[in-house]
Backbone bond lengths (Angstrom), bond angles and torsions (degrees), N, CA, C in turn:
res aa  C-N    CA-C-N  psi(-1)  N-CA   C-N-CA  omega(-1)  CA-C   N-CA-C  phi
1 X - - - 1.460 - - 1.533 107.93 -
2 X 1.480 115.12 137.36 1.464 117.40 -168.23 1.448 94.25 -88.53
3 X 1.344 123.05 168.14 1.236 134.50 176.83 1.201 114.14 -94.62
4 X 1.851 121.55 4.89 1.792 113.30 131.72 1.266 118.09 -60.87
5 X 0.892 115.64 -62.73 1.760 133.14 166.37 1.516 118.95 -23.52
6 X 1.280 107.73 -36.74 1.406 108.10 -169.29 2.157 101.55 -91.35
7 X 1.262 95.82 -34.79 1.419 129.40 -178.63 1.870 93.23 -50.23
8 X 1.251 81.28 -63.42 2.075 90.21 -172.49 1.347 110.27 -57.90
9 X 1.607 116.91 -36.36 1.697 119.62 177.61 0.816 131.77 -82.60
10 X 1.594 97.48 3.87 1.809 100.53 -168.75 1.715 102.44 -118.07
11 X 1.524 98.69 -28.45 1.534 97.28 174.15 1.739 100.16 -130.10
12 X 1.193 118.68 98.39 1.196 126.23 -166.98 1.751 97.62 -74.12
13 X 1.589 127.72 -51.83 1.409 130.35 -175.66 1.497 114.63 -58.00
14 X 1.530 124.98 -4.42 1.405 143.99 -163.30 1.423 89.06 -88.35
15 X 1.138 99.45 147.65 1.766 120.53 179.04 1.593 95.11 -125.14
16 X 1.221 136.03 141.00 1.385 129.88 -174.46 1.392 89.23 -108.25
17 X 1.902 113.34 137.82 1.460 116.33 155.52 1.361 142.94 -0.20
18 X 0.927 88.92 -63.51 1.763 118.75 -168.31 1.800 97.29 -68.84
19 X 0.894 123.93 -31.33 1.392 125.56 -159.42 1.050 106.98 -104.67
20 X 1.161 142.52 -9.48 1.287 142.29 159.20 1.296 120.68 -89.42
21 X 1.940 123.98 -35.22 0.804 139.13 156.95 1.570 115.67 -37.89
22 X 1.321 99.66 -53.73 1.533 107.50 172.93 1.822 140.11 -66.45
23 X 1.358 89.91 -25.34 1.391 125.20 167.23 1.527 107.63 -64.33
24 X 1.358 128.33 -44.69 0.991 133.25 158.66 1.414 144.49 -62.81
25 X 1.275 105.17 -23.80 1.554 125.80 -164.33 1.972 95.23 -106.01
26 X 1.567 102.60 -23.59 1.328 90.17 171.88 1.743 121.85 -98.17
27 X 1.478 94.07 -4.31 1.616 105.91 172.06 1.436 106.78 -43.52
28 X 1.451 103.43 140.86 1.957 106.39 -172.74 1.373 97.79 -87.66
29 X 1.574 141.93 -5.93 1.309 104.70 -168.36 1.475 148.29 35.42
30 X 1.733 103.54 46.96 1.211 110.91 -179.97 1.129 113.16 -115.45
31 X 1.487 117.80 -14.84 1.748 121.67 -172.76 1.661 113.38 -92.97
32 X 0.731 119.56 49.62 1.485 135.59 -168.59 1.826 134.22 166.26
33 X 1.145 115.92 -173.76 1.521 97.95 173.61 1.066 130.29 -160.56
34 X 1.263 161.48 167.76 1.300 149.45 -154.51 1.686 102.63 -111.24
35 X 0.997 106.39 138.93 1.949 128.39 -178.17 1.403 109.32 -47.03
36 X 1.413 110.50 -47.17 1.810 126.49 -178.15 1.832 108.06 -61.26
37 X 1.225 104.12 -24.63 1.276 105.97 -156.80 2.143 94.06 -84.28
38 X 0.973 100.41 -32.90 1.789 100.37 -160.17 1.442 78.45 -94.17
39 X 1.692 107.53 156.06 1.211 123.53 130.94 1.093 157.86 10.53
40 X 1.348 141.53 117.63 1.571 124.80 -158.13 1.541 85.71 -96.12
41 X 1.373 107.19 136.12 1.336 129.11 170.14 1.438 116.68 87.13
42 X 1.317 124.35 22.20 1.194 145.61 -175.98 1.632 111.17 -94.79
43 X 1.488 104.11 101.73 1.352 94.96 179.93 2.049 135.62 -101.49
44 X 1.229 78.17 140.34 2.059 83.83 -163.81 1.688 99.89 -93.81
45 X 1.163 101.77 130.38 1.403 101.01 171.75 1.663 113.45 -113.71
46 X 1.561 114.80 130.92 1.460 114.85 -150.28 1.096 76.49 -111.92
47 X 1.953 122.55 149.24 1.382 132.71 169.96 1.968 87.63 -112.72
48 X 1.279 119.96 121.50 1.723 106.33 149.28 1.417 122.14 -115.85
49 X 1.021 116.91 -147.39 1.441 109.50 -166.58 1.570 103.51 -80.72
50 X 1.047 154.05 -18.83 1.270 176.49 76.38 1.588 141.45 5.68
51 X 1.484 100.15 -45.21 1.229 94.17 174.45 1.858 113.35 -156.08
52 X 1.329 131.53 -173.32 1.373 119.50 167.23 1.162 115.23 -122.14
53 X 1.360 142.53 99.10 1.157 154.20 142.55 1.745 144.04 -10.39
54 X 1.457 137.95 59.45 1.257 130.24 -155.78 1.876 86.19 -87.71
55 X 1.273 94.85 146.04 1.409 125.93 -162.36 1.666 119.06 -132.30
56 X 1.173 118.40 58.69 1.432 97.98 177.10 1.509 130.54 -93.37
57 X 0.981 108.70 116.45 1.603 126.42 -175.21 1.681 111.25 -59.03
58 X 1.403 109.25 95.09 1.622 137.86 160.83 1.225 126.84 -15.22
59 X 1.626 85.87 -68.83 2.074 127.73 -154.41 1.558 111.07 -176.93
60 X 1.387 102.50 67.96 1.617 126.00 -179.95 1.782 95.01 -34.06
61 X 1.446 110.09 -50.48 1.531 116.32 -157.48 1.935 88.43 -51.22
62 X 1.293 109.13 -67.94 1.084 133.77 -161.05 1.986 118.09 -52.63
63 X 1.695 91.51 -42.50 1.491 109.10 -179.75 1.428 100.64 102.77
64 X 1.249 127.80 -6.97 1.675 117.48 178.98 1.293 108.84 -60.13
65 X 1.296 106.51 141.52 1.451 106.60 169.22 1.541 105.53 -164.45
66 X 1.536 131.17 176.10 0.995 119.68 -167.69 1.767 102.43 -140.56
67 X 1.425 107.59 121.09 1.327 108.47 -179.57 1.224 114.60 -115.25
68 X 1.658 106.77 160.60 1.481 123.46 156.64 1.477 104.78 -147.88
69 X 1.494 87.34 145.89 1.696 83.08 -175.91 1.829 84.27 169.37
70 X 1.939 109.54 159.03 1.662 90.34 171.72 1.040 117.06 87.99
71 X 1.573 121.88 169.98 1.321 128.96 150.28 1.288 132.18 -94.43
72 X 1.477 107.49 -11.83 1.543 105.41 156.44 2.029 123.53 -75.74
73 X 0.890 121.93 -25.12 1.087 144.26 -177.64 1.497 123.82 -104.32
74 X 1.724 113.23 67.78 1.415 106.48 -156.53 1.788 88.61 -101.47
75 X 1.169 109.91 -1.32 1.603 97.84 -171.60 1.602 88.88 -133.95
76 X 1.173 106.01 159.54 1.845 118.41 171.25 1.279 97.91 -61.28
77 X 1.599 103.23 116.77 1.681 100.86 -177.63 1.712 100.21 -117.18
78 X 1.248 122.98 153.54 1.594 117.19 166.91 1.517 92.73 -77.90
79 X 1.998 98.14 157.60 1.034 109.40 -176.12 1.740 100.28 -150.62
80 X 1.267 110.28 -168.67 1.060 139.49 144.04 1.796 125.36 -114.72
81 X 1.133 105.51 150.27 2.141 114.60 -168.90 1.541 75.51 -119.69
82 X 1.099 132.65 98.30 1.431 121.34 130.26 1.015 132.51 -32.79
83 X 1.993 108.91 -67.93 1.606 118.14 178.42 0.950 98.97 150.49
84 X 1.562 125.60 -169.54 1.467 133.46 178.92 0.855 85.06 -99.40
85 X 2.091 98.88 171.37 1.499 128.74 -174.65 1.547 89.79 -142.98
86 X 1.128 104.98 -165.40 2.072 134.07 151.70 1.613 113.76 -116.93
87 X 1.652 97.85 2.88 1.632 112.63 155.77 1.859 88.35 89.63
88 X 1.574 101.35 58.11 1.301 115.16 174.90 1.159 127.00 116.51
89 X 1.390 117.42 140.32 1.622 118.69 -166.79 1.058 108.24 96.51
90 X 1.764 115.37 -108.41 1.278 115.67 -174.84 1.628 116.61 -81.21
91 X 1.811 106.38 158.95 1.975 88.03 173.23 1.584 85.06 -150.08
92 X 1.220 104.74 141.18 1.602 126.26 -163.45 1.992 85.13 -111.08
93 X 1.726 89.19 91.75 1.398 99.03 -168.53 1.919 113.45 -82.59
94 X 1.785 100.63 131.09 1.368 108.77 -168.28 1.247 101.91 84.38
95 X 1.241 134.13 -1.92 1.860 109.59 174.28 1.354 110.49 -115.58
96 X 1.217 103.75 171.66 1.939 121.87 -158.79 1.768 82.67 -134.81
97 X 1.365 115.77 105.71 1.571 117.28 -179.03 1.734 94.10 -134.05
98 X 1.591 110.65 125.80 1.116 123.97 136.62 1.536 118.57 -11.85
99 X 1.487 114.79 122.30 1.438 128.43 164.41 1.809 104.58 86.57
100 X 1.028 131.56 -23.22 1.466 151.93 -170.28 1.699 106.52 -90.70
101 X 1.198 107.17 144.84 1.562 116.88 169.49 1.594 118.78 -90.41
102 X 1.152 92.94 126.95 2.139 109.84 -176.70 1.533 107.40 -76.59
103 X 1.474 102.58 87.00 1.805 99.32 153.09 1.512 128.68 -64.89
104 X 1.352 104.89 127.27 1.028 99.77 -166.46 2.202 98.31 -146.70
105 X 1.620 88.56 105.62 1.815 91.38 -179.00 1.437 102.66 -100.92
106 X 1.354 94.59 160.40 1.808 125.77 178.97 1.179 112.75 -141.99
107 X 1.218 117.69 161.43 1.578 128.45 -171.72 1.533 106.73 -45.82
108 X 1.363 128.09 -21.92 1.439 136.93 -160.95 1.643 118.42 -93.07
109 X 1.740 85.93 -51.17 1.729 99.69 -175.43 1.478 108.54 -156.67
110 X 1.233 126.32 -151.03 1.651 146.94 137.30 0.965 120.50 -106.52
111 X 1.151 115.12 150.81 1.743 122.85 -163.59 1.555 96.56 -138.98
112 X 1.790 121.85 88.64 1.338 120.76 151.19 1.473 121.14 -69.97
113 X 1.314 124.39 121.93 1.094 146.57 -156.65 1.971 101.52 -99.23
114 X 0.927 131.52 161.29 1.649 143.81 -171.52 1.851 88.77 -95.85
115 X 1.277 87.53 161.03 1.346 110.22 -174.69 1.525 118.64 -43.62
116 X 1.614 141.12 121.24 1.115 137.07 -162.81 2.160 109.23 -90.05
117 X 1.416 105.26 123.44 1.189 111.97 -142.18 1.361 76.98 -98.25
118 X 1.337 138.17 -74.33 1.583 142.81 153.41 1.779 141.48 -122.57
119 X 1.433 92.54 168.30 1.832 85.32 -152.89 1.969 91.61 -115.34
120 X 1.097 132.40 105.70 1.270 139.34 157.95 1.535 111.72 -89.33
121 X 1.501 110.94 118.61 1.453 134.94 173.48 1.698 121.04 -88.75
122 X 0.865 121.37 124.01 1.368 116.72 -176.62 1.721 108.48 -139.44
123 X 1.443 96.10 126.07 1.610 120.29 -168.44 1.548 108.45 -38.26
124 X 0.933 154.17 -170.20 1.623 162.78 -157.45 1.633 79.31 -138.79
125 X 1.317 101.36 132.90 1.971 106.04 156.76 1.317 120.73 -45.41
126 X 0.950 131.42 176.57 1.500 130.67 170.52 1.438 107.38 -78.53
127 X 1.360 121.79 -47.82 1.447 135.19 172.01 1.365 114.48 -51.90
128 X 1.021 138.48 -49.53 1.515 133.24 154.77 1.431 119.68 -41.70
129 X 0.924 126.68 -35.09 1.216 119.67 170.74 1.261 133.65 -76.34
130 X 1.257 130.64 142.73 1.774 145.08 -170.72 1.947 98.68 -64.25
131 X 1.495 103.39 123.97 1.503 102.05 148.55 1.746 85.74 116.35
């Protein structure tokens, strides 16, 4: 018996490292999307289990963006999008993914957000945009 083996029989509620790590790394990352990728001034509106989120993206490169949404967020506040998590450990930095929690810091704190139920994207005006 290997001393995973013994590991798994002895603490059955134990999740070993490696396996979650992996769980992650094989996640497809298709149900959601990363901040860099859309538009500057393109706003995403996040539904989670809790609350709805308006999101407009600043400086995708950067992650600025400016939210309201919630009860922390009663006015359009600047921010930072970190990314999602599982609300610790790993953080799938700059992305807004289905089923995952939205970090999201400000000059004040971080704001982990409840599970993201859906992600609606909406184009930047024409007027916002350069040129």
């Amino acid at each position: 018996m290997s001393a995973q083996d013994k590991f798994n029989e002895t603490s059955p509620n134990l999740v070993p490292a490696s396996k979650i790590l992996d769980t992650w790394l094989d996640h497809a990352w298709t149900d959601g999307l990363q901040v860099e990728s859309v538009e500057d001034f393109t706003e995403i509106h996040v539904e989670t289990r809790n609350s709805i989120y308006e999101i407009t993206v600043i400086d995708g490169f950067s992650r600025s963006v400016v939210v309201r949404g919630g009860r922390f967020f009663t006015e359009r506040t600047p921010a930072h999008l970190a990314g999602s998590s599982m609300g610790g450990g790993f953080l799938k930095i700059g992305g807004i993914y289905m089923g995952f929690s939205l970090e999201i810091v400000t000059s004040d704190d971080t704001l982990i957000t409840t599970h993201i139920k859906s992600i609606r994207v909406y184009a930047p005006p024409k007027s916002a945009l350069p040129g």
